[in-house]
N, C-alpha and C positions, 0 to 999 in steps of 0.2 A: 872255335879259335884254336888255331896250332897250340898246344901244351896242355889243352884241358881234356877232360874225358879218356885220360890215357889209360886209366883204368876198365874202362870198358869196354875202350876199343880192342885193347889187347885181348882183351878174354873174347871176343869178336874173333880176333884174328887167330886164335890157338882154337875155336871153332871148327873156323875155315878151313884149317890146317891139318886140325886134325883129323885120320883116315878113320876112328872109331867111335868119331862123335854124330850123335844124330843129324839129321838131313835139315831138320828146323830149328831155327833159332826164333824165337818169341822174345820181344823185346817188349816190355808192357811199363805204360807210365801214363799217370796222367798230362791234360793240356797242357804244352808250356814246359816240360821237364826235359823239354830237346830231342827227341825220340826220331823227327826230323832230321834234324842236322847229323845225328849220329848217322842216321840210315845214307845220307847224301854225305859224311863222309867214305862209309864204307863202300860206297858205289867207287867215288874218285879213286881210292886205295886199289881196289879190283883192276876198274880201267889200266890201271897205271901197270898191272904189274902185266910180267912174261909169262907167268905159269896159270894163271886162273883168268876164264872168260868171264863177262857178267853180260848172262844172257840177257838181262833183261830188266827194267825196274818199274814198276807202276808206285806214282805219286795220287792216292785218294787225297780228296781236295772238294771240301762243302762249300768253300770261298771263291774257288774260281772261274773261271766264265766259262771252262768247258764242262759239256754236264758229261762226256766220257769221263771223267776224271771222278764223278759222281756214281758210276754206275759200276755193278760190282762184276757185273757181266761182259765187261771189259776186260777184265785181268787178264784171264786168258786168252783172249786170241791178240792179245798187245805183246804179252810174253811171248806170244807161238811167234808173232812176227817179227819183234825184235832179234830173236836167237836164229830166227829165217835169215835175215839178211848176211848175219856172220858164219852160219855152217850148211853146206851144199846139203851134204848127209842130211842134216836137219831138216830143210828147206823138201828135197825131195820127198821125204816120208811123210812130212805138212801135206805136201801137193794131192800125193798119194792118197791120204787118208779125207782133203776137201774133196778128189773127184768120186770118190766111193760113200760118203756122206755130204752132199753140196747143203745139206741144210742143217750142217750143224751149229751154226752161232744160232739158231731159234732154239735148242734142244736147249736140257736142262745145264746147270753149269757142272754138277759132275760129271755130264757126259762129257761136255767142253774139257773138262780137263784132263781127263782120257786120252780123249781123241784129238786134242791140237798141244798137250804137251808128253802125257805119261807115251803115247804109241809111238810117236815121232822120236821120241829122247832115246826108245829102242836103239834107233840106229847109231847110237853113239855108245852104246852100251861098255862097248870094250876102248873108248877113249882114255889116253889119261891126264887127258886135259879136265883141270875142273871146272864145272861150269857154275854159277851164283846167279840166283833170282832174290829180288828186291822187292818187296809189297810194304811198303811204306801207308800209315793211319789207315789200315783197313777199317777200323772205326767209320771214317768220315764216309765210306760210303755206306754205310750203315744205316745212317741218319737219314739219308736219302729217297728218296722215290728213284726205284732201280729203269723204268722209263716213264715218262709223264705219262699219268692217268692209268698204269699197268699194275702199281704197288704201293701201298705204305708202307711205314717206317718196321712195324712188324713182321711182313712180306718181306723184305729186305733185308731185316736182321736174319732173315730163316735163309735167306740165300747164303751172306755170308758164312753162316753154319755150315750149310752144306758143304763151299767152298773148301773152306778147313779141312773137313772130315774130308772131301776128295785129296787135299793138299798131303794129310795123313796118309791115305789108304798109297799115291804113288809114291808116298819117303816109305813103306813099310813093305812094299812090293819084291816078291820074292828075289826079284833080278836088280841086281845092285848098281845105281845109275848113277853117274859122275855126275851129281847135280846137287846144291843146298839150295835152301831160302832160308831167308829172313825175311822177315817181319814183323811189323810194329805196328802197335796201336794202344788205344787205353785197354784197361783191363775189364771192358763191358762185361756184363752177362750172357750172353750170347755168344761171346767169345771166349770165356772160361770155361763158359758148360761144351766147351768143344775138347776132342785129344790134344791140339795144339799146346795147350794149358798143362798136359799129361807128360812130364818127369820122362816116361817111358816112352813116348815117342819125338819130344822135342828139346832142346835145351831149354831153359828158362830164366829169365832176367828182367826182376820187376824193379824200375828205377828207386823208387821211394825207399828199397831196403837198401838201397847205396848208404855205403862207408859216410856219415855226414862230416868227418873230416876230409873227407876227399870233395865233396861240394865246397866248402868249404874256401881251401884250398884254391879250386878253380873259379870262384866268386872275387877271390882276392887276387887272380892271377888276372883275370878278367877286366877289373877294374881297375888295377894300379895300370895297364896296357892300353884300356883302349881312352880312359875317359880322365886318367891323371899324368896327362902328357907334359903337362907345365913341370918342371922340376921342385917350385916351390908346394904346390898342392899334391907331389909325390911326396914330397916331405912330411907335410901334415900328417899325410895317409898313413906313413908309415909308422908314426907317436900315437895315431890313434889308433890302429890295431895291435900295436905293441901291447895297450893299457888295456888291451880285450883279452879275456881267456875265451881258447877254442870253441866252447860252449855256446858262449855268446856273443861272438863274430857279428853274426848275422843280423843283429839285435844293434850293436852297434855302427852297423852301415846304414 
């Protein structure tokens, strides 16, 4: 909701901005703490603006009826194709690199992310347009069987690993690429024990250690907007939270 999470967004956005800040942003939170809605809105923000592209964003998703949305072996070539449609450059070095490997979406996913983003994003090297990728609950494919009957959940966590550690090795690549990610998910095991997690190669933002006066805040901004629209039960709201110290807010909602 417009007014909430401005705090996070901002340090999101001086991220983004910044030309000396790492290429990864790791957003970690457990189910439920909006990690979502943050990541879709920083998509919207991107879209919207003149100066930064967003090449691309993948939504992992255990709930929904497409099982690409499940498979972690997706990322990549949904990124390679999204950021296809919007840069020729782009697009051609893709081409380039399917007709010289036609069998790369079977190859392992570090290859994959070599060869349909890190080689391809070359040709943009001296762009100064910046470009933004989006991997929204890497988590939820996690959980998943990466194709029916090919992996368990084990299997799948070790993909994702890998994934990271390639996602690592192109933000740390000695040629300096107009490109970030973000990403979010909880803060599984599998996904800690990776560099992602690592200070030194990504920025780091794990929700739970938020300001709880800034939740807070946005809990009371939240509810007195969407759900105490009556004037008289804004009233109440307002006697009742008045009688709450900050501490125990929460406690008395």
């Amino acid at each position: 909701m417009e007014g909430t999470r401005v705090q996070i967004l901002r340090e999101i956005n001086n991220w983004i901005l910044s030309p000396k800040a790492r290429q990864i942003f790791w957003l970690a939170g457990m189910a439920g703490m909006g990690k979502t809605a943050i990541a879709q809105t920083v998509c919207s923000l991107v879209r919207n603006s003149t100066e930064i592209v967003l090449g691309g964003s993948f939504i992992c998703s255990r709930s929904t009826g497409s099982s690409s949305q499940r498979d972690v072996l997706c990322v990549a070539p949904t990124l390679a194709q999204l950021l296809a449609r919007q840069s020729t450059k782009f697009s051609e070095a893709l081409a380039a690199e399917l007709k010289r490997d036609p069998d790369i979406l079977h190859k392992q996913i570090g290859t994959q992310m070599r060869q349909l983003l890190y080689t391809p994003l070359l040709s943009l090297k001296d762009s100064s347009v910046l470009i933004i990728f989006v991997i929204d609950a890497l988590d939820e494919c996690g959980d998943q069987p990466v194709r029916e009957g090919s992996a368990n959940s084990a299997e799948s966590h070790r993909i994702v690993s890998e994934m990271l550690e390639a996602l690592v090795e192109v933000s740390s690549s000695s040629v300096k690429l107009p490109v970030k990610f973000l990403v979010t998910s909880r803060p599984e095991t599998h996904i800690r024990d990776t560099p992602v997690s690592d200070a030194t190669f990504s920025s780091v933002l794990y929700l739970h250690n938020v300001n709880k006066e800034r939740v807070t805040t946005d809990i009371r901004l939240y509810i007195a907007t969407r759900l105490l629209s009556s004037p008289r039960l804004r009233a109440r709201f307002t006697v009742t939270m008045q009688r709450c110290s900050p501490g125990s807010a929460t406690a008395c909602l």
